[in-house]
C-alpha positions in Angstrom: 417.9 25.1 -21.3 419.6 24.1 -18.4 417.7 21.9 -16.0 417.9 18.7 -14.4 415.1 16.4 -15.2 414.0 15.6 -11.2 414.3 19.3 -10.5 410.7 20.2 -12.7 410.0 16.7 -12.8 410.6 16.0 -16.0 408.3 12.9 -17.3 410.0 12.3 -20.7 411.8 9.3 -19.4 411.8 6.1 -21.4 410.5 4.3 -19.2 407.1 6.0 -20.0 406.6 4.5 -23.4 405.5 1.1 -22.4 404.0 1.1 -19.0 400.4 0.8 -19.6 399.8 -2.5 -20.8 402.3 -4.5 -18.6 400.8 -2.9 -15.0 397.4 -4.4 -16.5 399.1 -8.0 -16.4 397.7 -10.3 -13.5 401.3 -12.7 -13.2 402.5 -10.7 -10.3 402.2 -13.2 -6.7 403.0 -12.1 -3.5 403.0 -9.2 -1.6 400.4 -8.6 1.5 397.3 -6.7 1.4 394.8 -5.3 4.1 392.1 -3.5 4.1 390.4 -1.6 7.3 387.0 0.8 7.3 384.5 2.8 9.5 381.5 4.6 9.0 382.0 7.7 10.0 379.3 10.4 9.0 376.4 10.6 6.8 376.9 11.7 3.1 377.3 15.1 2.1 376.6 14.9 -1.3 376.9 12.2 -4.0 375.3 9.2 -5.0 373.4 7.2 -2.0 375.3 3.6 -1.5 372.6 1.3 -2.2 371.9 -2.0 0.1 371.7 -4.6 -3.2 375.5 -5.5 -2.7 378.2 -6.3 0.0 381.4 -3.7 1.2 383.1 -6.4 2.5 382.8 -8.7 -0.7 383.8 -5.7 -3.2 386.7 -5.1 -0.9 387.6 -8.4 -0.7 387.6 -8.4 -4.6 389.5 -5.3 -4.9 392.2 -6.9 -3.0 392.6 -9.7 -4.9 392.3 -7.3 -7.8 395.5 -5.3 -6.4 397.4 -8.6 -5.6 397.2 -9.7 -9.2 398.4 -6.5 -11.1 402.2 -6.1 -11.9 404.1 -3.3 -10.0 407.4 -2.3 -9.9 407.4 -1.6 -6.6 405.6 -1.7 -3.7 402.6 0.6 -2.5 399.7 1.8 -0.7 396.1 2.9 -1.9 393.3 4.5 0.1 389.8 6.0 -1.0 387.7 7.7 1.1 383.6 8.8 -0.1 381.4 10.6 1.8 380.0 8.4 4.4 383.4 8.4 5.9 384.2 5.3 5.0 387.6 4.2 3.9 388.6 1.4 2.0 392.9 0.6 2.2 394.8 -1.6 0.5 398.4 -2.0 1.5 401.3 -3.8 -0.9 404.1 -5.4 0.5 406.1 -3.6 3.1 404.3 0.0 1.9 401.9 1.0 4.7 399.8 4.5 4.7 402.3 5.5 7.5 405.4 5.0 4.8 406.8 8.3 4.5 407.3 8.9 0.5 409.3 11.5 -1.3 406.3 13.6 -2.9 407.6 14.6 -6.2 405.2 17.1 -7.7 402.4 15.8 -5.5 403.6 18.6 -3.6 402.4 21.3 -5.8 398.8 21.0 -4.9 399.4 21.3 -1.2 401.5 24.4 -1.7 399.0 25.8 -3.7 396.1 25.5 -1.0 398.5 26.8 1.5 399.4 29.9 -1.0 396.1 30.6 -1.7 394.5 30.2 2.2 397.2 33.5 2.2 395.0 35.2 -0.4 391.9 34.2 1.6 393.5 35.7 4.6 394.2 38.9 3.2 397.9 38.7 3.2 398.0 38.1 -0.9 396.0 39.0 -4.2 395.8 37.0 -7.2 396.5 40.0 -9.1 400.0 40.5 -6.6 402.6 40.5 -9.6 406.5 39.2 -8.2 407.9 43.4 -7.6 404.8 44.1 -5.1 406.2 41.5 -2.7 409.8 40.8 -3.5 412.1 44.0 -2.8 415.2 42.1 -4.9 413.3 41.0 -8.0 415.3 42.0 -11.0 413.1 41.9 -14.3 412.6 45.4 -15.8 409.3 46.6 -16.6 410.0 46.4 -19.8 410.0 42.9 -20.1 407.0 41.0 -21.4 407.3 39.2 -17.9 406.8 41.7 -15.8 403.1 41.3 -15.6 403.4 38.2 -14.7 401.2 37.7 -11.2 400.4 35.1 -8.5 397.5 33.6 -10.7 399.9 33.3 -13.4 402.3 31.4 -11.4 400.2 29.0 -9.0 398.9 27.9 -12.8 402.0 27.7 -14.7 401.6 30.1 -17.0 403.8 32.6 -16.0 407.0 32.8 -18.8 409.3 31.0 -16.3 410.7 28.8 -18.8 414.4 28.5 -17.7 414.6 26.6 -14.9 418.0 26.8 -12.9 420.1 24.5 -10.8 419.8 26.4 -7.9 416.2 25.1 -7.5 418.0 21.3 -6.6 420.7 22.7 -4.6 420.2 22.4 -1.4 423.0 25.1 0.4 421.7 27.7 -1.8 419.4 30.7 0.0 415.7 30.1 -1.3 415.3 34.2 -2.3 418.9 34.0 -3.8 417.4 31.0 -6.1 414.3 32.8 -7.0 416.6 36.1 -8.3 418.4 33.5 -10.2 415.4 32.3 -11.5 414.0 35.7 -12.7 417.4 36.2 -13.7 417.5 33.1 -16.3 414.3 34.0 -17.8 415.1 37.9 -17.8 415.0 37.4 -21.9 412.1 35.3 -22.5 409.8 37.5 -24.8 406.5 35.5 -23.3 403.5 37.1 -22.6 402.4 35.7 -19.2 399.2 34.1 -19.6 399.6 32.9 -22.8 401.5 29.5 -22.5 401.8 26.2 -19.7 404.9 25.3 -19.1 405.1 22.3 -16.3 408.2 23.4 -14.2 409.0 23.9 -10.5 410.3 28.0 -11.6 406.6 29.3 -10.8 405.9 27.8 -7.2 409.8 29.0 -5.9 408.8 32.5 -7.1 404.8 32.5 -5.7 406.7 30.8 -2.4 408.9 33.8 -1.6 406.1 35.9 -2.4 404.0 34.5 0.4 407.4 34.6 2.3 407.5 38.2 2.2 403.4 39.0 2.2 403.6 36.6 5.6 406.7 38.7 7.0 408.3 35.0 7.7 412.1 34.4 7.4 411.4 30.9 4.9 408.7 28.7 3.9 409.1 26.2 6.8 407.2 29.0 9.0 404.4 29.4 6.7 404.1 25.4 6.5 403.9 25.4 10.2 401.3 27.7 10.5 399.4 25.8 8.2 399.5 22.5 10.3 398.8 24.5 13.4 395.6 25.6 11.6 394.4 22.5 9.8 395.5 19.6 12.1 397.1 18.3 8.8 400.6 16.8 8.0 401.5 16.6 11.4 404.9 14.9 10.2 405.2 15.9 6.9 408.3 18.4 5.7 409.3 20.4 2.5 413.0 19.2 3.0 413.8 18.4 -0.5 416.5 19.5 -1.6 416.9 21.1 1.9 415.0 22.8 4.5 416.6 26.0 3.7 415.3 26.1 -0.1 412.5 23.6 -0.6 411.2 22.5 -4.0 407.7 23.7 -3.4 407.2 21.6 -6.8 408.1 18.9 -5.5 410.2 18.5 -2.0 408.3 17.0 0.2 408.1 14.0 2.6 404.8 12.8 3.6 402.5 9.7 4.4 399.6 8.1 2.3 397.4 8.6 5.1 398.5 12.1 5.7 397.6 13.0 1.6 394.4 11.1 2.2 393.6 13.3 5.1 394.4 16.4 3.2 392.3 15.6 0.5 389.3 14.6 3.0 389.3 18.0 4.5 389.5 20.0 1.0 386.8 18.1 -0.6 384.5 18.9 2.6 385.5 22.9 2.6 387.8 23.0 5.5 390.4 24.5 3.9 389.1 27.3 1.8 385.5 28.7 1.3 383.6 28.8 -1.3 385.6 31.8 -3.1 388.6 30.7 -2.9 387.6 26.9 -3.9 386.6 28.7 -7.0 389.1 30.3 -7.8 391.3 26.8 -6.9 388.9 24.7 -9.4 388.8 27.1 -12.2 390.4 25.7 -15.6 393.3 27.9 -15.6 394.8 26.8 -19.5 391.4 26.6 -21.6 393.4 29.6 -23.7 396.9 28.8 -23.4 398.4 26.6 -25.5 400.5 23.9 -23.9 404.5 24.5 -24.5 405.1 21.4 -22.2 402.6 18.8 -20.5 403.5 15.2 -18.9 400.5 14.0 -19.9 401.4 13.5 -22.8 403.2 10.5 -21.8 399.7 9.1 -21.4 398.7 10.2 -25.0 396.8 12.6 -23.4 395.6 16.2 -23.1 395.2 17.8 -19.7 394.2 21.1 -18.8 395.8 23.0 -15.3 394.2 24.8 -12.1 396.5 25.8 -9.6 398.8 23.4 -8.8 397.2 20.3 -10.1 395.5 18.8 -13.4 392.4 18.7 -14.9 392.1 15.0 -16.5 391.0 13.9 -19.7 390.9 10.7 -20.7 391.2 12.1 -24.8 393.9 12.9 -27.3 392.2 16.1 -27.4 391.0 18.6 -23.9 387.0 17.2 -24.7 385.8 17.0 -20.6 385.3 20.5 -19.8 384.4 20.6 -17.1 387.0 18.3 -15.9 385.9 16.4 -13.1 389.1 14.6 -12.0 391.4 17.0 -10.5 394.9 15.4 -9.6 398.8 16.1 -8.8 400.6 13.0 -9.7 404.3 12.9 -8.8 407.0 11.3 -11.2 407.8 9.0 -8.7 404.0 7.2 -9.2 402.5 8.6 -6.1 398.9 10.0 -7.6 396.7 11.5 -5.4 393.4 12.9 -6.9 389.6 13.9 -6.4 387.0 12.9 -8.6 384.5 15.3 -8.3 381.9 13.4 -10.1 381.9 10.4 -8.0 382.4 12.7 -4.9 385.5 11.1 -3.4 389.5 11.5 -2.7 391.8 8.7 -2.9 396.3 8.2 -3.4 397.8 5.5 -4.6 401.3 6.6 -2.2 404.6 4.9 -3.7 408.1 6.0 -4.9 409.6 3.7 -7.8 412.2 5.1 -9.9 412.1 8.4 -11.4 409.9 9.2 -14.5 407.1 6.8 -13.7 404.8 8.9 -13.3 402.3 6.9 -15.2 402.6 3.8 -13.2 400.7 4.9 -10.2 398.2 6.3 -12.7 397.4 3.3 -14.7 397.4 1.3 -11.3 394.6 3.2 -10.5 392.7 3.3 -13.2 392.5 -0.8 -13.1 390.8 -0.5 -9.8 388.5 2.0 -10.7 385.5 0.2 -11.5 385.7 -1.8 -8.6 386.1 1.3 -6.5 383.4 3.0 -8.1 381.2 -0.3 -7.3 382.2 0.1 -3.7 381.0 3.9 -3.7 377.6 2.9 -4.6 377.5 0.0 -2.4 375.5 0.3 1.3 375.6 -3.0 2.2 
């Protein structure tokens, strides 16, 4: 298979085999930390903050909290629940302005983009590759060729093989996606029937929208989409270039952009109700799991489009799943926990492959923030 590991994002670094317990340590000094917040609006749904506690003294705590906890580098963290209400916590020189590489924290934003395109009529889930894209070369004799646009904002299309065209940055995006097809022309896998984590499915579901849109690129369609929502005013997909973006994982954006973007999904502004659905829907619960980064967490995850479904188990035991997220490798790890009814990212960029880092970071402050969510006073 030939693939570079930062082109599907690759996890399996061994780095990943020791991370948990050391970010956990409190030996780390230094670094700066702030916090800012505003009520905003009254609750939408969710538990009711009670008045037997103090915001200010649970924030307080979570910074110290944050200060204490070993990183290898530096980063940002923001929550937001549903009085408006934001708590931020800033490391070092990382502020929620910082403009990150996203890594595949990417893949959720292009799938809300692709599938605002199906709410507007221009694309069907059922859309296979050869409705939309004139130069798509698997026969219809190949297992693949039922592949459609469900299959491939899940993963689950068959497109295995993922090609070097998809980090090259002077190759034409539709030339990459024939050469995608191309490399997986042989694969004998019944689409729907197997997750594989790679950055083959979004290229292919990209030029599809492309075409449905009647746009020269992607950059268009990404423009539209700020124009619409007000969000990621200063974000780009220019990774590996602006003329063939990794949908999967090739953009530049802000903390506080992400945040934003989460806010207005959870509240419904980007797709009604049938189409946030059709986004929440357990897309794997029948396909068995060729490849999954989560298991460097020694855990099972289950897929939507274009993000995970969490579970804290060695085995998929939380359906429903209610933390969706769409970590990156670099440790950036956005998510919405739709049982506590809030967003929040931890925004950073360490070295490639840890991917866990900004996870476990997280998941030490997680009572605290919880604690905060419940808290009025």
């Amino acid at each position: 298979m030939s693939r570079l590991p930062f082109v599907c994002e690759s996890f399996r670094s061994n780095q990943l085999t020791a991370v948990i317990a050391l970010l956990l340590c409190t030996a780390c000094g230094g670094g700066s930390a702030s916090s800012n917040s505003a009520a905003v609006s009254t609750p939408t749904t969710s538990t009711t903050p009670g008045n037997s506690c103090s915001v200010t003294q649970l924030e307080s705590e979570m910074n110290s909290q944050f200060a204490q906890l070993v990183t290898d580098t530096d980063f940002s963290f923001g929550v937001e629940r549903d009085d408006g209400r934001r708590y931020v916590y800033q490391r070092g020189s990382s502020r929620m302005q910082t403009s990150y590489e996203s890594a595949s924290t990417s893949k959720l934003v292009s799938a809300v983009i692709i599938l605002r395109l199906v709410e507007q009529g221009y694309l069907k889930l059922e859309d296979k590759p050869q409705d939309r894209i004139a130069t798509w070369p698997i026969a219809a004799s190949s297992p693949l060729a039922t592949m459609n646009l469900a299959n491939l904002l899940s993963f689950t299309s068959g497109l295995t093989e993922e090609p070097l065209c998809v980090n090259a940055g002077f190759i034409n995006f539709e030339s990459c996606v024939n050469t995608i097809a191309n490399a997986n022309a042989s694969n004998q896998i019944t689409p729907g029937s197997e997750f594989y984590y790679a950055s083959t499915h979004l290229q292919v579901a990209g030029l599809m929208a492309i075409k449905a849109r009647g746009v020269p690129s992607w950059q268009e369609i990404f423009s539209e989409f700020k124009q619409q929502t007000g969000l990621f005013k200063n974000a780009s997909y220019d990774l590996p270039s602006l003329n063939n973006p990794r949908l999967a994982g090739g953009m530049h954006w802000t903390g506080e952009e992400y945040l934003d973007f989460l806010s207005a999904l959870k509240k419904g502004r980007l797709l009604n109700a049938t189409s946030m659905s059709q986004l929440l829907a357990d897309r794997t619960t029948t396909a068995k799991l060729v490849y999954s980064p989560a298991a460097a967490l020694g855990e099972v995850w289950h897929y939507g489009f274009g993000y995970w479904h969490e579970c804290q188990s060695t085995s998929f035991n939380c359906a429903p799943a209610t933390r969706i997220s769409s970590p990156g490798a670099y440790g950036a790890y956005p998510f919405w926990d739709r049982s506590k009814s809030y967003v929040g990212i931890l925004a950073r960029q360490g070295e490639l492959g840890t991917f866990t880092k900004g996870a476990t970071l997280e998941r030490a402050i997680r009572p605290k923030v919880e604690a905060w969510l419940a808290c009025a006073g």
